[in-house]
N, C-alpha and C positions, 0 to 999 in steps of 0.2 A: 153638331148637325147629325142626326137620326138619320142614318144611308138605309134602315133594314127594311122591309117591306114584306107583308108576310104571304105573298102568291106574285104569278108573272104578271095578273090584269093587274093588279095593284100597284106593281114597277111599272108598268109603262101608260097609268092612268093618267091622263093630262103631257103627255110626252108624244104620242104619237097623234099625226092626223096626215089628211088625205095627201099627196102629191109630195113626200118628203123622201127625202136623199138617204139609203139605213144602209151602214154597214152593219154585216153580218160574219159573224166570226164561225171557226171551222174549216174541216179540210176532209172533203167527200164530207162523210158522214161522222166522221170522228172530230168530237168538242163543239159540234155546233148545238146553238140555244133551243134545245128541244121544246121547254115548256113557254119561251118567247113568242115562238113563231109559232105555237099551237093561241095564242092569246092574243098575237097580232089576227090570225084568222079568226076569230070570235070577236076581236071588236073593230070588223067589219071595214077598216080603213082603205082606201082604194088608190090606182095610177103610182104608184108606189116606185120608185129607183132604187133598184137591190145591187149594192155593191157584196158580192161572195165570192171566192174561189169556183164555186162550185153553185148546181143549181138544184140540190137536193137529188131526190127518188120519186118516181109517181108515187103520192100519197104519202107522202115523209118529206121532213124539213122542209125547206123551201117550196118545194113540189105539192105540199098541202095552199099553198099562197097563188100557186100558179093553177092551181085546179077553180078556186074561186076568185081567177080573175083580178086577184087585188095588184099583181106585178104588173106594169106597163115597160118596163124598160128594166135590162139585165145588163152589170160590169161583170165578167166573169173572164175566167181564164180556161175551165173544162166545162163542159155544160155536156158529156155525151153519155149521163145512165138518165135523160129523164124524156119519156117518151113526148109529155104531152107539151113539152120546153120545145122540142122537135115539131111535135104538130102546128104550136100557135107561129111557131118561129117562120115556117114553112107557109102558112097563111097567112102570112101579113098583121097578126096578132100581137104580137111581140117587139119588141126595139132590143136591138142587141150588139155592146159593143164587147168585141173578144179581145183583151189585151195579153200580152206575154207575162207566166205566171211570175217568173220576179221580176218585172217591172210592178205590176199587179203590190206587188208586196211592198217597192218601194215607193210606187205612189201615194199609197197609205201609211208608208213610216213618214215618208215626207212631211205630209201634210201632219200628219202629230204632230211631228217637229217645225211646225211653221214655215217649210225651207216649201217656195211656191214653186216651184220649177227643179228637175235639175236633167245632166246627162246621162244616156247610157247607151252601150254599141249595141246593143240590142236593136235589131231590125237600121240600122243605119247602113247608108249605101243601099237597101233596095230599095222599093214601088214606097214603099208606108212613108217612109223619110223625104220621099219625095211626093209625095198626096198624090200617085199615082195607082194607089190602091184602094179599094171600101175601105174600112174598118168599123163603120156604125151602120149599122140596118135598121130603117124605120118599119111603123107599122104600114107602111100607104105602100113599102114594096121600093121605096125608092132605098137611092144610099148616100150619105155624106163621108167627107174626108174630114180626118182629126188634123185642122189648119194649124194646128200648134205642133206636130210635129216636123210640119216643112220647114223648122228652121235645125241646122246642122253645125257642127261645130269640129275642127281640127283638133287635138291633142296630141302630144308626142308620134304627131304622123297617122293616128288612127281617128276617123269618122263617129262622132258620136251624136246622139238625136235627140231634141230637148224633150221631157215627159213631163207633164201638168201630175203637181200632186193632187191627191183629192181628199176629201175633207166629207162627213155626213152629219146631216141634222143630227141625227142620232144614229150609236152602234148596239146592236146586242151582241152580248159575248159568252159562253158558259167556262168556267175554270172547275178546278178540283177541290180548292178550299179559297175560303175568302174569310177574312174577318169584318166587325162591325163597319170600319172604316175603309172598309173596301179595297184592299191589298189583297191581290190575287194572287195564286201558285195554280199553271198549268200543268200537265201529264202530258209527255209520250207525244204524238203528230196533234196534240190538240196546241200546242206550240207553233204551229205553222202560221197560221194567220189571228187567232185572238189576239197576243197582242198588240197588231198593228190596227187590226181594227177598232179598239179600247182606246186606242190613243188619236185617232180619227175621228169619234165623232164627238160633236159637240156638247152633247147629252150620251153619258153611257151606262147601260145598264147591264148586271152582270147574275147569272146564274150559278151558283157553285152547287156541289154537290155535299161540301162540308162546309159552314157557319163555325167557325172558331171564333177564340176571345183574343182578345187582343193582345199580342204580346206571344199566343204561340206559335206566331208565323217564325221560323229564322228570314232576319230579313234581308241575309245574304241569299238565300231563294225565293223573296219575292219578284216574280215579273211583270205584274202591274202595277206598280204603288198606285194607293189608296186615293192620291188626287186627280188622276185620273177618271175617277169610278164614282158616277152621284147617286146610283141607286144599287140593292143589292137583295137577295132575295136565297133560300135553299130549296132545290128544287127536287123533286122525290120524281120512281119510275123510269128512272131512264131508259131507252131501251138498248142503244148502243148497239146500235144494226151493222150488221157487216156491209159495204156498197155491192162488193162481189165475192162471193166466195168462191175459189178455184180449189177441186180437189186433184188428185193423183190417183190412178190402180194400187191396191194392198200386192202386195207380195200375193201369187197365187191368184192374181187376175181379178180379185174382189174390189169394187168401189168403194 
């Protein structure tokens, strides 16, 4: 089976359409599918459910999706460098559910792993575990309760709250090298969430920055084996934006 594809429209030709479930790999702006989400916005798909950590920058990653409107509803765990994420959210434009970011992580290893449900003390014993909190914001301004966590469960004397894993039509993900059969090796914080999201969607496709031959992976550092991963693609330009840059005074008062 031929994984390689030689551009992002051409991975994800016949794979994406309107109203489908994507996770989205990366963390802030480090390792996320730059030339994906440039290619989802070009072929114009719409009402879209972005499962991400994060919800990009105005005008970068995500944040190019949310400018033209294709995003209807956000899983996220930080959503606060992207203004216009702020503006629709705030307007009743947006759907948005905020989960805790390692829950977040493990509901999408879950769900790789086929396991539908599990526990964690996370938010157990307050408002959430007992659906006396939001947690999902629609577009009309109202709010629903996630009915699946009102159920609780004891352990060695400590409260824990059942979490729905999740699962997407499709995930895009970007690594560092990949070979033909689609075995990945990530870099540094691009580790954080690729490869739970790789292993979440149903169809996934993956950007690397290196295209190797088979065999030069060591495949004691591979972290996505290759069955995971149906499509595959090298993607050129990255730009690899800082989210925030914080400096310090120089010695002698200088910026």
């Amino acid at each position: 089976m031929n994984k390689i594809f030689p551009s992002a429209a051409a991975a994800l030709a016949g794979v994406v359409h309107d109203g489908q479930l994507l996770a989205v790999g990366g963390f802030g702006l480090c390792g996320i599918p730059e030339a994906l989400i440039e290619a989802l916005r070009d072929s114009r798909v719409k009402d879209l459910t972005v499962i991400s950590n994060n919800a990009g920058v105005d005008g970068f990653g995500l944040g190019m999706l949310l400018e033209t409107r294709q995003i209807k509803r956000m899983i996220s765990s930080y959503v606060g460098e992207n203004k216009e994420f702020e503006r629709q959210y705030l307007a009743g434009e947006l759907e948005v559910e905020l989960t805790p970011q390692g829950t977040l992580a493990e509901r999408l290893r879950a769900g790789g792993a086929g396991v539908p449900a599990f526990y964690t003390p996370t938010g157990a014993g307050t408002e959430i575990s007992e659906g006396g909190l939001p947690v999902r914001y629609a577009a009309d301004g109202s709010v629903a309760l996630l009915s699946a966590k009102e159920e609780t469960r004891e352990f060695d004397g400590r409260l824990y709250v059942l979490e729905p894993a999740i699962t997407g039509d499709y995930a895009i993900v970007k690594a560092w090298k990949g070979d033909r059969f689609g075995n990945l090796v990530y870099r540094h914080t691009a580790m954080n969430f690729n490869p739970m999201m790789a292993t979440a969607g149903r169809v996934t496709v993956a950007e690397v920055e290196q295209l190797v031959e088979v065999g030069t992976l060591d495949p004691d550092h591979v972290h996505t084996p290759g069955i995971y991963v149906h499509r595959i693609f090298q993607g050129t330009r990255f730009e690899k934006r800082i989210e925030r840059k914080t400096t310090r005074a120089a010695a002698g008062g200088a910026a």
